[in-house]
C-alpha positions in Angstrom: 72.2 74.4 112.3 69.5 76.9 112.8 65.8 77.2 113.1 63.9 79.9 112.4 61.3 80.5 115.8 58.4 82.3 116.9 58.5 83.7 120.2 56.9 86.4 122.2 58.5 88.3 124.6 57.7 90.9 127.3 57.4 94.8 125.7 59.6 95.6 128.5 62.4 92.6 127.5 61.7 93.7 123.7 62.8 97.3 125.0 66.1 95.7 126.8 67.3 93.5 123.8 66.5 96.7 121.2 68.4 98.9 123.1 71.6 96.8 123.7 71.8 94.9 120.4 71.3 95.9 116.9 70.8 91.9 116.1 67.9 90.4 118.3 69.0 86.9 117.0 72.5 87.3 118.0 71.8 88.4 121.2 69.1 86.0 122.3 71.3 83.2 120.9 74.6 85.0 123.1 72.4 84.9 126.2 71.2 81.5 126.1 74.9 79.6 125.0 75.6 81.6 128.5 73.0 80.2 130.3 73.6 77.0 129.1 77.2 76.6 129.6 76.8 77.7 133.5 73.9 75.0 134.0 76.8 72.8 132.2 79.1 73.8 134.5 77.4 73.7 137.7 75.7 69.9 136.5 79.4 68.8 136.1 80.6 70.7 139.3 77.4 69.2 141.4 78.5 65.9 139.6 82.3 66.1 140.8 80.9 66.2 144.1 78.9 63.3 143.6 81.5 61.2 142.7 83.6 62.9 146.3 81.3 61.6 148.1 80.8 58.4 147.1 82.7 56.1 148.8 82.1 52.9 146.2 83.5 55.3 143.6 86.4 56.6 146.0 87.2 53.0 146.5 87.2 52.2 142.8 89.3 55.0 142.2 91.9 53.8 144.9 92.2 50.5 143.2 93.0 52.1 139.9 95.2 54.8 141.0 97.3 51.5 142.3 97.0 49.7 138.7 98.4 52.9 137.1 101.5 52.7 139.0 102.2 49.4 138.4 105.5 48.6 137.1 106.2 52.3 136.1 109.6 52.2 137.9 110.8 48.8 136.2 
């Protein structure tokens, strides 16, 4: 779904975007999935190390990489 937006934008970032896209839309909307998916990533890379860190989790993790392996050779 898309919504139609007013925005303004710097003559000088008007000049950029004009000059590299013939679609202002597109490119705005290219930029910004970008931007997004490397705040994604670093929230989820920032949140792997979380979890590293944390020794309740580590221990939890421990007891259920023991569970999995239960009975797997029977």
């Amino acid at each position: 779904m898309s919504k139609k937006v007013s925005i303004t934008l710097d003559d000088t970032i008007l000049d950029f975007v004009d000059r590299l896209a013939s679609n202002r839309s597109s490119f705005i909307n290219e930029i910004l999935w970008k931007e997004k998916r490397r705040i994604m990533m670093e929230e989820l890379e920032n949140a792997y190390k979380e979890q590293a860190n944390d020794p309740d989790f580590q221990e939890e993790i421990s007891v259920w990489d023991v569970a999995v392996g239960d009975g797997l050779n029977a």
